[in-house]
PDB file of N, CA, C and O in Angstrom:
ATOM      1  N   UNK A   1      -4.219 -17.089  -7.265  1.00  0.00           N
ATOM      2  CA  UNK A   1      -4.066 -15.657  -7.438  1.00  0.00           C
ATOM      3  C   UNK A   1      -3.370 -15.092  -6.199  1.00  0.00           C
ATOM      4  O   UNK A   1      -3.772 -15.270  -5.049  1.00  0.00           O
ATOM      5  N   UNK A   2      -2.414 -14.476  -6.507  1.00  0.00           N
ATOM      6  CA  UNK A   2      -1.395 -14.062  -5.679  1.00  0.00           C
ATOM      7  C   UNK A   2      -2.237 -12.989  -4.864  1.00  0.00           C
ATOM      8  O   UNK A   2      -2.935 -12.283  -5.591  1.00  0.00           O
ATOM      9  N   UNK A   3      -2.320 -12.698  -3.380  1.00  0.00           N
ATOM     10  CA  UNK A   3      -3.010 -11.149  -2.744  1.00  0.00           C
ATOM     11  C   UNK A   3      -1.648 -10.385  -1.907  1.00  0.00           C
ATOM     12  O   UNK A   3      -0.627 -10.867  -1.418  1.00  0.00           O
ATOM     13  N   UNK A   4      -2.085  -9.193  -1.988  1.00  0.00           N
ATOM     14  CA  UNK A   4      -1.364  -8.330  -1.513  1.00  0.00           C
ATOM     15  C   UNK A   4      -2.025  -7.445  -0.401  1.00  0.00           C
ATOM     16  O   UNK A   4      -3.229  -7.203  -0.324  1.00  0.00           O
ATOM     17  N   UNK A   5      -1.148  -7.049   0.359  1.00  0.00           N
ATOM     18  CA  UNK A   5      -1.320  -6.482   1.578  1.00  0.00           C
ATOM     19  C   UNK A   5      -0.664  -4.661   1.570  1.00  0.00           C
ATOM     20  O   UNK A   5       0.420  -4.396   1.052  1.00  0.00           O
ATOM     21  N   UNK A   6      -1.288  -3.909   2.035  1.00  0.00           N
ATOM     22  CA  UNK A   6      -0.287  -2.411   2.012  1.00  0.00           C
ATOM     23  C   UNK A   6      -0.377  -2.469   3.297  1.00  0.00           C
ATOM     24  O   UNK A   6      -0.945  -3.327   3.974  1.00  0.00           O
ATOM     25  N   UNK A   7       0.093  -1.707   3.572  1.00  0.00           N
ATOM     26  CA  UNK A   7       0.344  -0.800   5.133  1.00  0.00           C
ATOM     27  C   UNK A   7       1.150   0.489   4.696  1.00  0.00           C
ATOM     28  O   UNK A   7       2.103   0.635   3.931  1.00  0.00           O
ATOM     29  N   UNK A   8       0.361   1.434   5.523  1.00  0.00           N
ATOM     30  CA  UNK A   8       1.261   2.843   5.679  1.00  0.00           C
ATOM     31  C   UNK A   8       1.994   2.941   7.106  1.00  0.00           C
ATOM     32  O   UNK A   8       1.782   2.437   8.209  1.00  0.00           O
ATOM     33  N   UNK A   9       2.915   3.784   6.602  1.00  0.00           N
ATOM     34  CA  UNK A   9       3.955   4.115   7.723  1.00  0.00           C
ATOM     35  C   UNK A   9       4.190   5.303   7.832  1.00  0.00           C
ATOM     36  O   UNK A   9       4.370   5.975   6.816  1.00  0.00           O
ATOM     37  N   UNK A  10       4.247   5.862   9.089  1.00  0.00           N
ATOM     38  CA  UNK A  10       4.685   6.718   9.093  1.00  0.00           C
ATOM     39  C   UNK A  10       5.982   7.038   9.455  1.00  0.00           C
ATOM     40  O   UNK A  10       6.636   6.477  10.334  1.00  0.00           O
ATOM     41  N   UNK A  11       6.432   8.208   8.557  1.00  0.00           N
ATOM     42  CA  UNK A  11       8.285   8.226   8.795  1.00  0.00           C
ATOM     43  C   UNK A  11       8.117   9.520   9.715  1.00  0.00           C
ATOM     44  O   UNK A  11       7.649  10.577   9.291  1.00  0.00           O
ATOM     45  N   UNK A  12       8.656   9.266  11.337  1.00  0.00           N
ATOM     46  CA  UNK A  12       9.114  10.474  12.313  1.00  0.00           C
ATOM     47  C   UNK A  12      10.022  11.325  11.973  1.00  0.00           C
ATOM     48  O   UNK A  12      10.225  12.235  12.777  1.00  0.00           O
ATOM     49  N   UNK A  13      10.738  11.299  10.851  1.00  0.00           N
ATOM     50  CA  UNK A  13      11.671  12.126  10.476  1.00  0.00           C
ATOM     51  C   UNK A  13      10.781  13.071   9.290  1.00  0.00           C
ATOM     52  O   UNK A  13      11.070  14.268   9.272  1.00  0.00           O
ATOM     53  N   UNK A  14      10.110  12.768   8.670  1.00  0.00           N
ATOM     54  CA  UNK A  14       9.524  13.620   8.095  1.00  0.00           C
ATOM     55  C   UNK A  14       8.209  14.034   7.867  1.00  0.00           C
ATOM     56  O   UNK A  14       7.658  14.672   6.970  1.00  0.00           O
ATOM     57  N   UNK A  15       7.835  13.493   8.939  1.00  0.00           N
ATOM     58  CA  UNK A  15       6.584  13.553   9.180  1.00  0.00           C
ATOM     59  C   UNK A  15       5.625  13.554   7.839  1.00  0.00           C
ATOM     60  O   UNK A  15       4.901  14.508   7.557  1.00  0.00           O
ATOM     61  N   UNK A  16       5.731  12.242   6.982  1.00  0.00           N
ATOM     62  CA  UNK A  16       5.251  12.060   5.591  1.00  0.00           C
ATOM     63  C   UNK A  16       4.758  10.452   6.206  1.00  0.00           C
ATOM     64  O   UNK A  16       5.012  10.039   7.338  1.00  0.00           O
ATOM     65  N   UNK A  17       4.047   9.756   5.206  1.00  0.00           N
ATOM     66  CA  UNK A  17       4.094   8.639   5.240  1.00  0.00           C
ATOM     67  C   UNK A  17       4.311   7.666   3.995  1.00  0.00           C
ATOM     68  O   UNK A  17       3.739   7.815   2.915  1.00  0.00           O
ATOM     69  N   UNK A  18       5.194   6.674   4.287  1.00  0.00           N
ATOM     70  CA  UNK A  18       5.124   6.048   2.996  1.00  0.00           C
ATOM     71  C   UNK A  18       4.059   4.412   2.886  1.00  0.00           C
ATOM     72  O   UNK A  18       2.996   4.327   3.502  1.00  0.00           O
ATOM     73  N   UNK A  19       4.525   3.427   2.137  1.00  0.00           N
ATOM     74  CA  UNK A  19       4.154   2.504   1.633  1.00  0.00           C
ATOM     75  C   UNK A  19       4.800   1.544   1.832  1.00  0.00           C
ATOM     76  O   UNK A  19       5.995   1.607   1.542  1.00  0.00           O
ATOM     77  N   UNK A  20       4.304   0.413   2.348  1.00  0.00           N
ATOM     78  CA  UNK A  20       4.990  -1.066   1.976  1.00  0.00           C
ATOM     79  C   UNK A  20       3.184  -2.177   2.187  1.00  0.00           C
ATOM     80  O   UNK A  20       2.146  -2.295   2.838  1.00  0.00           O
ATOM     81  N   UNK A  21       4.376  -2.953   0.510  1.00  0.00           N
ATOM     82  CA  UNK A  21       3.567  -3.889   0.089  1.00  0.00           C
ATOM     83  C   UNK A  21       3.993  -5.577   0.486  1.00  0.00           C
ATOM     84  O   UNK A  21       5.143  -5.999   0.363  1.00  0.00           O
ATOM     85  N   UNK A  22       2.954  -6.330   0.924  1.00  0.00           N
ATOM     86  CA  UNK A  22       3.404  -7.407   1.213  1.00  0.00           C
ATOM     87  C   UNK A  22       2.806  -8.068   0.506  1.00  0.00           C
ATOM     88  O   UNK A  22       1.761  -7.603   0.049  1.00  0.00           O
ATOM     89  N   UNK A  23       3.364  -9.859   0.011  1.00  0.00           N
ATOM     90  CA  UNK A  23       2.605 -10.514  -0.802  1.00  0.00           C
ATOM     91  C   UNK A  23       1.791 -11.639   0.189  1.00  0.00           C
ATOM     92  O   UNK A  23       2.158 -11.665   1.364  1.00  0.00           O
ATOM     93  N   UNK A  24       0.951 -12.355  -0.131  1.00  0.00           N
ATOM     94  CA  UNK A  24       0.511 -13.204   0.323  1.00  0.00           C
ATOM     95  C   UNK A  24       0.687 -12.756   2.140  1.00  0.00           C
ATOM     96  O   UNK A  24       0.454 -11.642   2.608  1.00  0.00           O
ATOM     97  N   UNK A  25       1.120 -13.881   2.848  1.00  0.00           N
ATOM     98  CA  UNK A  25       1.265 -14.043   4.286  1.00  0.00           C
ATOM     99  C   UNK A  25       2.591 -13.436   4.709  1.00  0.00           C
ATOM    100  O   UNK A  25       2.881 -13.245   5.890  1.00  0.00           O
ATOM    101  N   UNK A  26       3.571 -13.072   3.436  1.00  0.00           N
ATOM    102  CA  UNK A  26       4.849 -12.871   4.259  1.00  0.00           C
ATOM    103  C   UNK A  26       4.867 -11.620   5.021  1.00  0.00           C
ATOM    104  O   UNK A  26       4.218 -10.574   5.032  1.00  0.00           O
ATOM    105  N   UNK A  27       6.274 -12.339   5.915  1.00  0.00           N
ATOM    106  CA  UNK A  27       6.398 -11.144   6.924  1.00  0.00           C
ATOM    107  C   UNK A  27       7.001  -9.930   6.423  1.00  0.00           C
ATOM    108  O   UNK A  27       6.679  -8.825   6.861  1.00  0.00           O
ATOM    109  N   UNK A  28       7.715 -10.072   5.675  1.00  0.00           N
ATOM    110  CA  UNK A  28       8.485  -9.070   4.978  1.00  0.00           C
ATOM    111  C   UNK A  28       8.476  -8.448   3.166  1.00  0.00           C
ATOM    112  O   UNK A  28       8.476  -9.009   2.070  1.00  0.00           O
ATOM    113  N   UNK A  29       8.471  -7.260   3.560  1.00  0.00           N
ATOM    114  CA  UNK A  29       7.933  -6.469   2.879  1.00  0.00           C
ATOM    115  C   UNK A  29       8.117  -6.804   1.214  1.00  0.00           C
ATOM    116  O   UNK A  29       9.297  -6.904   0.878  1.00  0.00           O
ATOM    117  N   UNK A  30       7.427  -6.932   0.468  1.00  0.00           N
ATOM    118  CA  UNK A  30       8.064  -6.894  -1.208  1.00  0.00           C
ATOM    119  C   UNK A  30       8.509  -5.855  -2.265  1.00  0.00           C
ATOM    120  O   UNK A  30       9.231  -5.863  -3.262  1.00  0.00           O
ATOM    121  N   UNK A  31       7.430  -4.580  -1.317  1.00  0.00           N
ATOM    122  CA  UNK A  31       8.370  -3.506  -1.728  1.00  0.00           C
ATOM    123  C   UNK A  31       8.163  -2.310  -0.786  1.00  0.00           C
ATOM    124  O   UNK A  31       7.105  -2.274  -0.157  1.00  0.00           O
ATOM    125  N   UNK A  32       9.049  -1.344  -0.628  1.00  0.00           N
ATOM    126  CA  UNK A  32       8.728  -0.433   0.669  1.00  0.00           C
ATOM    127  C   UNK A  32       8.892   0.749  -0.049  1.00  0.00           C
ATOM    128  O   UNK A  32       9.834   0.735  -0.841  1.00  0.00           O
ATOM    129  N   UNK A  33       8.063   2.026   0.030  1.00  0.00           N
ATOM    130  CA  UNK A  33       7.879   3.071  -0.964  1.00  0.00           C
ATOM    131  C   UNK A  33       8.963   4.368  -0.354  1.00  0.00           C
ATOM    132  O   UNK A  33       9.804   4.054   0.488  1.00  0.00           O
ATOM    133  N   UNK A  34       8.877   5.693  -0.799  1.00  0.00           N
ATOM    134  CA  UNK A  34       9.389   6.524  -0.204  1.00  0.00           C
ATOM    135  C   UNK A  34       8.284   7.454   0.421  1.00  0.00           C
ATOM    136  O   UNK A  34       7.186   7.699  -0.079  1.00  0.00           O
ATOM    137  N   UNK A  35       8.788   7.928   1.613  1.00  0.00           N
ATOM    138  CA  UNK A  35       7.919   8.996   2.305  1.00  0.00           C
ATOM    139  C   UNK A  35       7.594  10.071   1.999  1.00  0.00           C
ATOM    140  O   UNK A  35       7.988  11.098   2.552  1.00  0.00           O
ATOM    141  N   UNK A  36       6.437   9.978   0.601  1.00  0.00           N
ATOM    142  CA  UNK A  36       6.057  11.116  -0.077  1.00  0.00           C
ATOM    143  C   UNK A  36       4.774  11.434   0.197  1.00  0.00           C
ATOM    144  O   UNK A  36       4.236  12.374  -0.389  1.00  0.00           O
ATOM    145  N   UNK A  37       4.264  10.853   0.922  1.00  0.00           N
ATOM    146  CA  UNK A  37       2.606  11.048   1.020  1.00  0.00           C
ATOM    147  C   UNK A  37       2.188  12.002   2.641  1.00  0.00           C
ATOM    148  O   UNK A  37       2.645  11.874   3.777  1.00  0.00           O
ATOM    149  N   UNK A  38       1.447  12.660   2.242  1.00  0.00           N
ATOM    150  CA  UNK A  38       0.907  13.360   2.973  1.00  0.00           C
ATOM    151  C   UNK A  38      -0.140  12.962   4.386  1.00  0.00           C
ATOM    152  O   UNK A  38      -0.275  13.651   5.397  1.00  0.00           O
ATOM    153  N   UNK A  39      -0.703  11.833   4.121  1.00  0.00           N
ATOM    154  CA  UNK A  39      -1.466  11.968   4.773  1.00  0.00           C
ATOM    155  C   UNK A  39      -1.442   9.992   4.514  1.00  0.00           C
ATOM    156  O   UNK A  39      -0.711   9.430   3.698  1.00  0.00           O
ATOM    157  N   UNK A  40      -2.503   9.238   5.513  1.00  0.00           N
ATOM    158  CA  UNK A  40      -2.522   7.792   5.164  1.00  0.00           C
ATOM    159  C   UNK A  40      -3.052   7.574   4.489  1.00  0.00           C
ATOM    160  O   UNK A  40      -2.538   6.941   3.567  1.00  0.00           O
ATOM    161  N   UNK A  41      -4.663   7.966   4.406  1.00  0.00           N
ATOM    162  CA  UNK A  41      -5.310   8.509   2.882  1.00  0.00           C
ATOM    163  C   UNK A  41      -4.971   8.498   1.394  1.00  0.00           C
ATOM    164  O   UNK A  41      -5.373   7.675   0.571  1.00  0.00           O
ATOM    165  N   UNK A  42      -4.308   9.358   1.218  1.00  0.00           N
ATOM    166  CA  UNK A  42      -3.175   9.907   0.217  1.00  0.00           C
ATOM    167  C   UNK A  42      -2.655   8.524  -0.365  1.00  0.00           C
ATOM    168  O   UNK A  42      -3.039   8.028  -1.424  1.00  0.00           O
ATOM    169  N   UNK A  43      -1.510   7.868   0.695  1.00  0.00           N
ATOM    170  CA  UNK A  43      -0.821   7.162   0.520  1.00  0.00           C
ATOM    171  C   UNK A  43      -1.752   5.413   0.062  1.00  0.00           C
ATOM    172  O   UNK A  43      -1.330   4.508  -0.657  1.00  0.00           O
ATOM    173  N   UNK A  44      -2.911   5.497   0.725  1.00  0.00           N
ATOM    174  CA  UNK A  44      -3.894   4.173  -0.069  1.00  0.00           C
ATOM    175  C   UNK A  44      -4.421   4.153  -0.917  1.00  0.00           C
ATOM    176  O   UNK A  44      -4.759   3.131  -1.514  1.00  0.00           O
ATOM    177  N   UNK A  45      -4.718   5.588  -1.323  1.00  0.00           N
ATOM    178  CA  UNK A  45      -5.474   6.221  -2.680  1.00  0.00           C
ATOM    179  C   UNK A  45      -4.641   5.560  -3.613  1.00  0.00           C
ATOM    180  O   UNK A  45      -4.761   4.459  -4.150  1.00  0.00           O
ATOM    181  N   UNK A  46      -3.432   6.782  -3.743  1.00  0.00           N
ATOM    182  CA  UNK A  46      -2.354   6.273  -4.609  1.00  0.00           C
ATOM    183  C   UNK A  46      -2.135   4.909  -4.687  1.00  0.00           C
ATOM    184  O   UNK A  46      -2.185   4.605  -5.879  1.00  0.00           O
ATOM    185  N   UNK A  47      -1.885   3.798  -3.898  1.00  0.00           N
ATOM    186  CA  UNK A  47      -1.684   2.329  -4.208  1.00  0.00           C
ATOM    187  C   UNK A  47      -2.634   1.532  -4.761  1.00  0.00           C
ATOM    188  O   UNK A  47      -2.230   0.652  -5.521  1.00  0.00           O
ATOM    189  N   UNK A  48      -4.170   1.661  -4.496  1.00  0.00           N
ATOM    190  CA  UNK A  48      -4.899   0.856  -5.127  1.00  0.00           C
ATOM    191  C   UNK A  48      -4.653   1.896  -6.434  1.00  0.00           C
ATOM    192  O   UNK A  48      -3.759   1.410  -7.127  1.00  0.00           O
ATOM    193  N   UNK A  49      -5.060   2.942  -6.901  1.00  0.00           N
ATOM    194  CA  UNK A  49      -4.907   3.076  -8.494  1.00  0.00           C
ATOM    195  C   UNK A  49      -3.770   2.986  -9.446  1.00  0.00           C
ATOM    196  O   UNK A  49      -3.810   3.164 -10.664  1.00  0.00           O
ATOM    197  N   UNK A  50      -2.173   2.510  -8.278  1.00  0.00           N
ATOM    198  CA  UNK A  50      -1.619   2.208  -9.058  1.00  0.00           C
ATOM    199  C   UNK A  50      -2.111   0.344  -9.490  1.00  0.00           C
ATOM    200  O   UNK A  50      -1.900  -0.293 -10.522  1.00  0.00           O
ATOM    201  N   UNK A  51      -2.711  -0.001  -8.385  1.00  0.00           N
ATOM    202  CA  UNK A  51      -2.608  -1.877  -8.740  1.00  0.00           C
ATOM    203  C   UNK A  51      -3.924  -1.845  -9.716  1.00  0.00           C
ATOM    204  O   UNK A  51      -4.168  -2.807 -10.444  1.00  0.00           O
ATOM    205  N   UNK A  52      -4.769  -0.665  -9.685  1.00  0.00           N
ATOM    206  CA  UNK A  52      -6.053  -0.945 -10.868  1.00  0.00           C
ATOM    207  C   UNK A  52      -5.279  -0.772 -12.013  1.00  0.00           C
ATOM    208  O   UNK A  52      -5.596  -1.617 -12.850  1.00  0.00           O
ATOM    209  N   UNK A  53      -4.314   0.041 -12.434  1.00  0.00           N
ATOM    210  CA  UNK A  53      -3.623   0.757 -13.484  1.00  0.00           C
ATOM    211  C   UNK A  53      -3.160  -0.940 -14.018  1.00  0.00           C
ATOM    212  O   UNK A  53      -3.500  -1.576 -15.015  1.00  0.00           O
ATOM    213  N   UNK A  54      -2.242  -1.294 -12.857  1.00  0.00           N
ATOM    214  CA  UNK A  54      -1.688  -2.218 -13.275  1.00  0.00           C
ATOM    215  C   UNK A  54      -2.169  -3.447 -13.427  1.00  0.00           C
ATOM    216  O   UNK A  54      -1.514  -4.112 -14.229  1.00  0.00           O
ATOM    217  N   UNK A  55      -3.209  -4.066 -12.878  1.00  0.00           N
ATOM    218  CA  UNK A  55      -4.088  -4.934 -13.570  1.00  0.00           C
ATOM    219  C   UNK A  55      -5.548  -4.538 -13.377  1.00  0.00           C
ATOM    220  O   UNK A  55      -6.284  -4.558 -12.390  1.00  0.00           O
ATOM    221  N   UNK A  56      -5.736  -4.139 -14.753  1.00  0.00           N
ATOM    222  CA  UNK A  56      -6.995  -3.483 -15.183  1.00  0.00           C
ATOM    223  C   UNK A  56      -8.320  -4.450 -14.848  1.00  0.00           C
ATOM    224  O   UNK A  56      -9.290  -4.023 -14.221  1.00  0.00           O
ATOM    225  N   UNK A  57      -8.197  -6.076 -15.456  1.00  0.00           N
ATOM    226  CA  UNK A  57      -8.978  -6.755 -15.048  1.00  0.00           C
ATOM    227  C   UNK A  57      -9.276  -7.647 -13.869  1.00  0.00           C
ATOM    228  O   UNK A  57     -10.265  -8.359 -13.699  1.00  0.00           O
ATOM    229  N   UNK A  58      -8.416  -7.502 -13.229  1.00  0.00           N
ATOM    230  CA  UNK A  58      -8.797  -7.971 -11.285  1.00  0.00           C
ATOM    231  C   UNK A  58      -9.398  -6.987 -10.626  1.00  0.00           C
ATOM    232  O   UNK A  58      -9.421  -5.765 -10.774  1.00  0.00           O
ATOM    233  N   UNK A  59     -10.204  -8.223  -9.369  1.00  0.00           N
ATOM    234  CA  UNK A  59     -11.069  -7.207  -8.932  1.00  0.00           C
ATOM    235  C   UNK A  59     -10.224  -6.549  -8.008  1.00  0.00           C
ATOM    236  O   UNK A  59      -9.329  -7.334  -7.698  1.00  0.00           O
ATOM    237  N   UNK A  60     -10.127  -5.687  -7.547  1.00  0.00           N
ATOM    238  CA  UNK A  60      -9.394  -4.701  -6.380  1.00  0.00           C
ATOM    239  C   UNK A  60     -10.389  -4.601  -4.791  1.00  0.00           C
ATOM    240  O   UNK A  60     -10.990  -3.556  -4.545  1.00  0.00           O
ATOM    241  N   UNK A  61     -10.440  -5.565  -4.008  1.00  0.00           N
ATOM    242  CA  UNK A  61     -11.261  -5.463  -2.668  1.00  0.00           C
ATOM    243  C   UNK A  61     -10.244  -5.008  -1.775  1.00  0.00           C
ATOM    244  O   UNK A  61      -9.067  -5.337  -1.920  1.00  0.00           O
ATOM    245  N   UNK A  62     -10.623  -4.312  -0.913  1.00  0.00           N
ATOM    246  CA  UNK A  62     -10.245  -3.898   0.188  1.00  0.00           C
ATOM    247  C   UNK A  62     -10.726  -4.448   1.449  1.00  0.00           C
ATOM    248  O   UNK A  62     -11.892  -4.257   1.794  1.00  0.00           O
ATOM    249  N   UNK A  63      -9.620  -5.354   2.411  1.00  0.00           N
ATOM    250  CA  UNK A  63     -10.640  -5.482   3.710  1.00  0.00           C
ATOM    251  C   UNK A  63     -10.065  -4.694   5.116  1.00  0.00           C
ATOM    252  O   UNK A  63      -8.867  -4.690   5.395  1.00  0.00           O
ATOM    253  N   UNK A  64     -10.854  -4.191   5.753  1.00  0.00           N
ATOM    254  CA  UNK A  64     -10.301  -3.405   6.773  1.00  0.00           C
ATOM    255  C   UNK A  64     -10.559  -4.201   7.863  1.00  0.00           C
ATOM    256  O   UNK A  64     -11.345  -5.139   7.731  1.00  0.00           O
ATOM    257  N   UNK A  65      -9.834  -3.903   9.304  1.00  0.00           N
ATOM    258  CA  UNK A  65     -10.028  -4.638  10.073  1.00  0.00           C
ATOM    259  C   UNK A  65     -11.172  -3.412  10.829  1.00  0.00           C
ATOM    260  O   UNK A  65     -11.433  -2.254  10.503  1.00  0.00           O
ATOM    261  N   UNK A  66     -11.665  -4.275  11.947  1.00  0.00           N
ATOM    262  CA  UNK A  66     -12.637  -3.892  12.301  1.00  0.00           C
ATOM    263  C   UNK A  66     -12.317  -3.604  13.924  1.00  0.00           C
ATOM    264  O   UNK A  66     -13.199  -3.159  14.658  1.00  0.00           O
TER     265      UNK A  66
END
């Protein structure tokens, strides 16, 4: 089972933040979002309910670093 990674970013130009998704271990990104989100919050909310949307039956864990 393939895992995925997010990270938010923040863009200095517009003081928004966007999204990028990584798969597994790679270093580079698989997809990088646009700087529509408000807040970092915002921007993780939105990604896990798009990946629940999109697979309804996996579990969705989150691990944070500590």
């Amino acid at each position: 089972m393939a895992q995925f990674r997010i990270e938010t970013v923040l863009d200095r130009t517009t003081g928004r933040y966007y999204v990028e998704v990584y798969q597994d271990s790679e270093e580079i990104p698989l997809v990088v979002g646009k700087p529509i989100y408000m807040s970092h919050e915002h921007a993780m909310a939105d990604s896990v309910e798009i990946f629940k949307q999109a697979m309804p039956t996996q579990p969705i864990t989150a691990w944070r670093e500590k």
